[in-house]
C-alpha positions as CSV (number, residue, x, y, z in Angstrom):
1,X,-44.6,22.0,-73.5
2,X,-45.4,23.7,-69.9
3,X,-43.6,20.6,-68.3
4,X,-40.8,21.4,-70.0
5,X,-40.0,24.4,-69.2
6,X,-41.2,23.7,-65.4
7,X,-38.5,21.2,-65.5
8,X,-36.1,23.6,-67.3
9,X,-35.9,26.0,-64.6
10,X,-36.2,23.6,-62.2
11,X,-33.0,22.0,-63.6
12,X,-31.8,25.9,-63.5
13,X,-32.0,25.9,-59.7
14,X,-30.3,23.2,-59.1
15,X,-27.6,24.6,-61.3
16,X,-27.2,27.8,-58.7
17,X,-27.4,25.8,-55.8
18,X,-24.5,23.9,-57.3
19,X,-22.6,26.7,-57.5
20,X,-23.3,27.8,-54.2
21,X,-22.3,24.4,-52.4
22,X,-18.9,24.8,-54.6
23,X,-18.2,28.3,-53.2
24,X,-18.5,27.6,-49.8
25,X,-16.6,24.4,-49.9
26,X,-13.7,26.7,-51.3
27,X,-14.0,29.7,-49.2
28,X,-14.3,26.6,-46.2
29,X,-10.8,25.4,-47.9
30,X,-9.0,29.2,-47.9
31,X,-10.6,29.6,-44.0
32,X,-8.9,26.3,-43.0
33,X,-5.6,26.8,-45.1
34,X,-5.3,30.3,-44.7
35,X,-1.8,29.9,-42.9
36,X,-0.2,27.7,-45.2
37,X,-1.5,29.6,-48.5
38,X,0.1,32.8,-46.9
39,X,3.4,31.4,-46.1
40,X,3.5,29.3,-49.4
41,X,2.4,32.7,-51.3
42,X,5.3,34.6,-49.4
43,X,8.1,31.6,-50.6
44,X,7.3,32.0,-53.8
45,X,7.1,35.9,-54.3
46,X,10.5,35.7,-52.1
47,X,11.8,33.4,-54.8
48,X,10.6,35.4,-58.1
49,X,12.2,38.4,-56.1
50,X,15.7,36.6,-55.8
51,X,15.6,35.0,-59.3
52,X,14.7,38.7,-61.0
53,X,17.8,40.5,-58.8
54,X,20.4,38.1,-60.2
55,X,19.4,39.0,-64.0
């Protein structure tokens, strides 16, 4: 019974570091794409804003 909770929160760990990994992968993504989420973020905000004046 001790093995398996050894391997439980073992397993746990490995859970978090998942996590961790996936994070920095996406903050890495937003660092390198930063430009070209802005500028796409602006076109589409412009848009909404021209589409909600003509109703």
């Amino acid at each position: 019974m001790h093995e398996w909770m050894n391997f439980w929160e073992e397993e746990e760990a490995v859970g978090v570091v998942e996590i961790i990994l996936i994070l920095v992968v996406l903050i890495g993504l937003v660092v390198i794409f930063k430009e070209q989420l802005t500028t796409l973020v602006q076109k589409l905000l412009s848009k909404i804003s021209k589409q909600s004046n003509a109703i």
